[in-house]
C-alpha positions in Angstrom: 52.0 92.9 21.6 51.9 94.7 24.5 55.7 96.7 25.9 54.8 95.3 29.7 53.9 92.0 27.7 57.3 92.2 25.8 59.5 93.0 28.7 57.8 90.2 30.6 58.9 87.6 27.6 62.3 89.3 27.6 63.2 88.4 31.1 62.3 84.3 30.8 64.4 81.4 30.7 65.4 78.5 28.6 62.7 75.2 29.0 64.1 73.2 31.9 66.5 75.8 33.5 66.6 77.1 37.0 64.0 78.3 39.0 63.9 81.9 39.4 62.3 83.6 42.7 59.2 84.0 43.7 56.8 86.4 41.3 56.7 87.3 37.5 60.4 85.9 36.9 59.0 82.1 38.6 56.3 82.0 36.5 58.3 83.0 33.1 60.9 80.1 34.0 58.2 77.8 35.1 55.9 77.8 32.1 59.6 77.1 29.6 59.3 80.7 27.8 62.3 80.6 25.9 65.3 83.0 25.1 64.2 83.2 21.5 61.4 85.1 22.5 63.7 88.2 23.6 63.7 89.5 20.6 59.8 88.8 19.8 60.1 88.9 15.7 57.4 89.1 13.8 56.2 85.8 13.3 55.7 85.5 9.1 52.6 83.0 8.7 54.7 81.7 5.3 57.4 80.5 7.6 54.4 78.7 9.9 52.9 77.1 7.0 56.2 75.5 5.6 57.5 74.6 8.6 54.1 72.0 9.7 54.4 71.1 6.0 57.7 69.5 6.6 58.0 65.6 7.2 58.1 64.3 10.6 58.9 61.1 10.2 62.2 60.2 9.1 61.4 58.0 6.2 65.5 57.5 5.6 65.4 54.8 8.4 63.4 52.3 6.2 65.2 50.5 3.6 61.8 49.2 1.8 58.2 49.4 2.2 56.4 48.8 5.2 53.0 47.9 4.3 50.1 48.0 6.3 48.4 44.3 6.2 46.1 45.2 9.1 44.6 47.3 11.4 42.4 45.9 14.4 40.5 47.1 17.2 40.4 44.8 20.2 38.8 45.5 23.6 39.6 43.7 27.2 38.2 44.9 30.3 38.3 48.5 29.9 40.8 48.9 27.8 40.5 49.2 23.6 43.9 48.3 21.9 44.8 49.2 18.3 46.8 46.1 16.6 48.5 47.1 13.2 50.2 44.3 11.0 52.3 44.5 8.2 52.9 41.9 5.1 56.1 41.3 6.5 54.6 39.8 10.0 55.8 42.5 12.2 53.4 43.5 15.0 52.6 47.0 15.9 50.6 47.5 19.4 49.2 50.8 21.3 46.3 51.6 23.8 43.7 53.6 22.7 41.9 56.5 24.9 39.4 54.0 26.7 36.4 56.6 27.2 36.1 58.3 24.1 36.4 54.8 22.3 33.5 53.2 24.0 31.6 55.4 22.0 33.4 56.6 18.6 34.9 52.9 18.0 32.6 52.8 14.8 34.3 55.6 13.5 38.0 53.7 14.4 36.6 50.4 12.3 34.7 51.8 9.5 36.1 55.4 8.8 39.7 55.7 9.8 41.1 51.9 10.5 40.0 50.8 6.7 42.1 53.6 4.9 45.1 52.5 6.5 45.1 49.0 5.1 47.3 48.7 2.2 49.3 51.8 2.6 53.3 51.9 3.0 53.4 53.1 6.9 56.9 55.2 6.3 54.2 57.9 4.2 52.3 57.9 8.1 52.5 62.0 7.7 51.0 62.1 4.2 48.3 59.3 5.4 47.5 61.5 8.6 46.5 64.2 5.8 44.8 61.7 4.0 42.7 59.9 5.8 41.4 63.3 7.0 39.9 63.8 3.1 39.3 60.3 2.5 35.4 59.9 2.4 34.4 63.1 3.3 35.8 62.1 6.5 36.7 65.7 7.7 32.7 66.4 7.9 33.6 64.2 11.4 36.2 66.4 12.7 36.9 66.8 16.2 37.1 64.8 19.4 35.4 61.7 17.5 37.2 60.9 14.9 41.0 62.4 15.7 40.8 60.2 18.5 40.7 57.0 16.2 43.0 58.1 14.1 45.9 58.8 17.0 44.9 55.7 18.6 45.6 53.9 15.1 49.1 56.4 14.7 50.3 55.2 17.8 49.8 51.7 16.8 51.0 52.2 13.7 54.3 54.1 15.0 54.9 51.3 16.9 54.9 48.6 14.3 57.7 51.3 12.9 59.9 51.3 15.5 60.2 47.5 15.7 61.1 47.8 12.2 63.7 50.4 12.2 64.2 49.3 15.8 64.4 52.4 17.1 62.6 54.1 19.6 59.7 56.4 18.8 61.3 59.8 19.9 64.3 58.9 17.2 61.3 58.2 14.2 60.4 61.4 15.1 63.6 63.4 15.1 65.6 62.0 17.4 65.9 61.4 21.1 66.9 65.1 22.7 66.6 63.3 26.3 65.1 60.6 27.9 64.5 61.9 31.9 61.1 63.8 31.5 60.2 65.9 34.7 56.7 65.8 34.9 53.9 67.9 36.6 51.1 65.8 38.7 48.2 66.7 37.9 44.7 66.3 40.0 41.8 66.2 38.2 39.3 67.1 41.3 37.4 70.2 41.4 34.4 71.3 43.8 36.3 69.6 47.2 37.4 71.9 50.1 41.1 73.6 49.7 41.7 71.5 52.5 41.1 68.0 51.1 43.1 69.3 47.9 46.0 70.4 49.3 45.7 67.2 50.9 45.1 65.3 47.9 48.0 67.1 46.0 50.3 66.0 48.9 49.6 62.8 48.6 50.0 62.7 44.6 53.5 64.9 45.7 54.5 61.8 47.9 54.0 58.9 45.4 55.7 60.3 43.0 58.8 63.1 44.3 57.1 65.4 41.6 58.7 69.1 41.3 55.5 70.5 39.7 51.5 70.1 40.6 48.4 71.5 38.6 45.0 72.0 40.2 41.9 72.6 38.7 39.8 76.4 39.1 36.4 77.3 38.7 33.3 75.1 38.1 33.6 74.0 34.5 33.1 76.0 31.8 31.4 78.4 34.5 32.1 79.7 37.6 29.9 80.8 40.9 30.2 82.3 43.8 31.3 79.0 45.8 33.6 77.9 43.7 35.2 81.5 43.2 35.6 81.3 47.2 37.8 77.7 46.3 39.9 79.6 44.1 40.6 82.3 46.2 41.7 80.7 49.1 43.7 77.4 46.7 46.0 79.8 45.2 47.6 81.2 48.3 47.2 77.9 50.6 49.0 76.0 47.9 51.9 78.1 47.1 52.1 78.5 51.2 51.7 74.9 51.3 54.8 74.1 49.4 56.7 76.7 49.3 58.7 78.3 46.5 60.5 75.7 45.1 57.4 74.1 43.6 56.0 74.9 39.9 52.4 75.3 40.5 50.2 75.2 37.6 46.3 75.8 37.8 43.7 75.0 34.9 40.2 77.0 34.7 38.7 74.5 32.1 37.0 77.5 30.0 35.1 78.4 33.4 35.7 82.5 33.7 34.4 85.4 31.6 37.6 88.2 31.3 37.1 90.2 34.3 37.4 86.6 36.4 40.5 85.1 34.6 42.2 88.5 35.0 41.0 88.8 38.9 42.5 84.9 39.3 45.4 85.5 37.3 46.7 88.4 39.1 46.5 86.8 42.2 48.0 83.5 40.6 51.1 86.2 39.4 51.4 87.3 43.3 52.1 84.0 44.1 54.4 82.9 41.4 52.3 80.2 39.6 54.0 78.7 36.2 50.8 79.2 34.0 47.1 79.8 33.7 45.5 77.1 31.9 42.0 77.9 29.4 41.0 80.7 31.6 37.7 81.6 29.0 36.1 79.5 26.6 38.5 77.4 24.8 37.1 78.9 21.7 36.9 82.2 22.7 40.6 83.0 20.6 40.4 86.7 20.9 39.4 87.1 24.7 42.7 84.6 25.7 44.8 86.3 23.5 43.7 89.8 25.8 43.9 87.8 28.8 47.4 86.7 27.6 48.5 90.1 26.8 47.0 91.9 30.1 49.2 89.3 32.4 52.4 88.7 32.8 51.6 84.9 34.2 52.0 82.8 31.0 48.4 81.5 29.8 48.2 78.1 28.1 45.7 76.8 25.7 44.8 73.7 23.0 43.3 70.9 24.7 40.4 71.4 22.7 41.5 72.2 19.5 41.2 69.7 16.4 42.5 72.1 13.9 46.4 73.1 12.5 45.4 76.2 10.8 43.4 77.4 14.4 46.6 76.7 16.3 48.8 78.6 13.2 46.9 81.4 14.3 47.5 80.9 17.9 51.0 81.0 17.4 51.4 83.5 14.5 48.9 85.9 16.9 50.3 84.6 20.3 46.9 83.9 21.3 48.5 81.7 24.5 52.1 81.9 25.7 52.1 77.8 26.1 50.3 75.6 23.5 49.0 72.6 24.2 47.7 70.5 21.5 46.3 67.2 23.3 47.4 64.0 21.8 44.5 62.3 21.6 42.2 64.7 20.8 44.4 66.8 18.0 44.9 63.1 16.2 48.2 61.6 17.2 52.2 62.7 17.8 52.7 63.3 14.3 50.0 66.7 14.4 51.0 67.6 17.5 54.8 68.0 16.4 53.9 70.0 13.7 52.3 72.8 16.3 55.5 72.2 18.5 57.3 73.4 15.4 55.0 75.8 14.6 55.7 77.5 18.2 59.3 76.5 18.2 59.8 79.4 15.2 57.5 82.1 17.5 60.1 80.9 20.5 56.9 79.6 22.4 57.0 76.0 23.9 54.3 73.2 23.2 53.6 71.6 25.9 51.3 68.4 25.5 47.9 67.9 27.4 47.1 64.4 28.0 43.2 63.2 28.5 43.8 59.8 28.9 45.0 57.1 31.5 45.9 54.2 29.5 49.4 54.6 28.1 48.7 58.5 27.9 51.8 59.0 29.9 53.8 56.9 28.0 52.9 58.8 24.7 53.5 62.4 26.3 57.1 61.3 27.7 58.1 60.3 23.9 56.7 63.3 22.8 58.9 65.3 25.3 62.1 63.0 24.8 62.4 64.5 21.1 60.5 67.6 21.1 63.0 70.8 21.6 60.7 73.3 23.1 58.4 70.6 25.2 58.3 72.6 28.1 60.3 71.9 31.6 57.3 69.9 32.9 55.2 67.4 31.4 51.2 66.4 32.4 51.6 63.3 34.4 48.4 61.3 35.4 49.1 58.6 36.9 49.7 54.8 35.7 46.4 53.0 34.6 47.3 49.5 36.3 44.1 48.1 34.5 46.2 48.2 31.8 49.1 45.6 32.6 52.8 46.9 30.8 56.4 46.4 31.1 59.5 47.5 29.8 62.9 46.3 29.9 64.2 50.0 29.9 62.1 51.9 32.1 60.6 51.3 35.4 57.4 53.4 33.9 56.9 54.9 37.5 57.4 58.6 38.1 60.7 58.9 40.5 61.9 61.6 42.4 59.9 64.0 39.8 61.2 61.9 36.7 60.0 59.6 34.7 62.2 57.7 32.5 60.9 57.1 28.5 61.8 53.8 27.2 64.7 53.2 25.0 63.4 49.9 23.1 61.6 49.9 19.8 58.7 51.5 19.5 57.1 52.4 22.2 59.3 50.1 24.2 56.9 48.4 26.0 55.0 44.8 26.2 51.2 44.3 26.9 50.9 41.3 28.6 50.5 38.8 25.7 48.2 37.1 28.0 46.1 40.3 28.3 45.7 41.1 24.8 45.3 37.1 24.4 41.9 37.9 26.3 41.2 41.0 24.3 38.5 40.2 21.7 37.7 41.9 18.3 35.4 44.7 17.7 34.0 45.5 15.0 
């Protein structure tokens, strides 16, 4: 670890405090570096590994077995929804990540869905673990088959929460807080700085947000055309609005060093809150240098499927923010183990969200119990294909905030009617 990189992590604040002023202080507080990184102790790998081996779910709210009767995968419209049953009759409902599914639902409904049958839902950590050996099924592993198996978690989590009838943030340790400030992030990339800035205003006005990300390069490469976007978004924004604003921008693997270091620098000048997969997600050793030659925190995960890749992340501070993706890294469960993982490196885990759908809904629950989530959360929008209430929450973004819901479960309801509709794929 470098001493300009030390001093740099000496100087941030707690997640969710105030902003500081413009330059290397604003991004430290922005990106949620926390005071337990002052002191930057060696980080003992032991201490990682026992720490994602301890239980997530707290089994001591079930007074008897909940056992899995069912596990379905229905589709309406768009939309592919995960219905989990127990012997008992209760009813456990989630939305799973409608692109990826269109193509990996065989994997859902032969592989992953089939395992789950049978089981006592309160061992859900040991069954993540198992359903990964079961069949050789880790020879799958990646994108296509941790997908299934969070969209079958979330179902599953669900069905637990009606039983214990308690929210999911309290399964999973309990609820820290349940206003999430969120960052809106666009997903365009190739327009003119113009019609982003104008696009990012408008996303700014629907929702009151306090943070924005924008997207840099050309995807997993860069030219000379996009390189010219770059250079001119990263000033235009921050001059666009102003200093109070957390500012986030994501590179999607697209720079080689030299680049990420060029953008990154400039990024720092302006006070940005992170740089997001500035090299090729699995380049680990050229982000960690990236991350020790700036003082701008660098984020990374989205890709990753594995907990012993992001145990070296943390234990080598390969990114300053670590951001295991829900769907893609297999479900809330996983991701809280990296979140503790960072928490004893003082680094904060901070979600990445793919997904429309109910992505949102899963990130704010993630955030409402996770200590070291970060002051801002990836907000996408509301899918409005996919029709939801809750009694609790207004599930809209407010004034910067959105509000996770307090029922059971997830603390929503899918139009019965809607799911009514849905039909059975197998």
């Amino acid at each position: 670890m470098s001493t300009g990189r030390r001093a740099f992590l000496r100087l941030s604040t707690l997640a969710g405090g105030s902003m500081a002023s413009l330059g290397a202080s604003a991004s430290r507080a922005r990106a949620g570096l926390t005071a337990t990184q002052t002191a930057m102790p060696a980080v003992d790998s032991a201490r990682l590994i026992e720490t994602a081996a301890t239980p997530v779910l707290r089994r001591e709210l079930f007074q008897g077995p909940v056992t899995i009767a069912s596990v379905e995968l229905l589709k309406a419209g768009d939309q592919y929804l995960v219905r989990v049953r127990s012997q008992d009759g209760a009813v456990g409902l989630a939305a799973g990540h409608p692109d990826v599914l269109e193509t990996t639902w065989p994997i859902l409904t032969r592989r992953v869905a089939p395992f789950f049958v049978g089981k006592d839902a309160r061992d859900l950590d040991a069954l993540i673990d198992g359903v990964y050996l079961a069949n050789s099924n880790y020879k799958w592993q990646g994108l296509p088959f941790w997908v299934p198996v969070a969209s079958v978690e979330f179902a599953i989590l669900d069905l637990l929460g009606l039983v214990a009838r308690k929210p999911l943030g309290d399964l999973l340790g309990g609820v820290l807080r349940r206003d999430i400030s969120v960052y809106r992030a666009s997903g365009n990339r190739g327009n003119s700085p113009e019609a982003e800035i104008a696009y990012l205003q408008q996303l700014v006005a629907e929702t009151g947000a306090h943070a924005i990300k924008f997207r840099l390069g050309a995807r997993m490469r860069y030219d000379d055309a996009s390189t010219r976007r770059d250079l001119a978004m990263i000033p235009l924004t921050r001059k666009t609005f102003g200093d109070a604003m957390a500012i986030h921008a994501d590179a999607n693997s697209s720079y080689d060093v030299a680049t990420a270091l060029r953008i990154g620098k400039m990024m720092q000048e302006h006070g940005f809150a992170f740089l997001e997969e500035p090299v090729p997600f699995d380049s680990y050793d050229e982000t960690r240098a990236i991350a020790e030659a700036l003082p701008i925190p660098v984020a990374g995960g989205e890709q990753e499927s594995s907990l012993r890749r992001f145990r070296w992340m943390v234990e080598h501070r390969g990114v300053d923010v670590v951001q295991p993706d829900l769907f893609y890294f297999g479900g809330l469960i996983r991701s809280i183990r990296v979140a503790r993982m960072a928490a004893v490196a003082g680094m904060p885990c901070t979600p990445h969200m793919s997904d429309g759908g109910l992505g949102y809904l899963y990130v704010a629950h993630y955030a409402s119990c996770v200590p070291n989530a970060g002051p801002f959360q990836e907000y996408k929008g509301r899918d409005d294909s996919l029709p939801v209430a809750s009694d609790s929450s207004t599930l809209r973004c407010v004034k910067g905030i959105l509000t996770v819901p307090s029922g059971p479960g997830l603390g929503v309801t899918i139009d019965p009617a809607f799911v009514k509709s849905a039909t059975a794929v197998t």
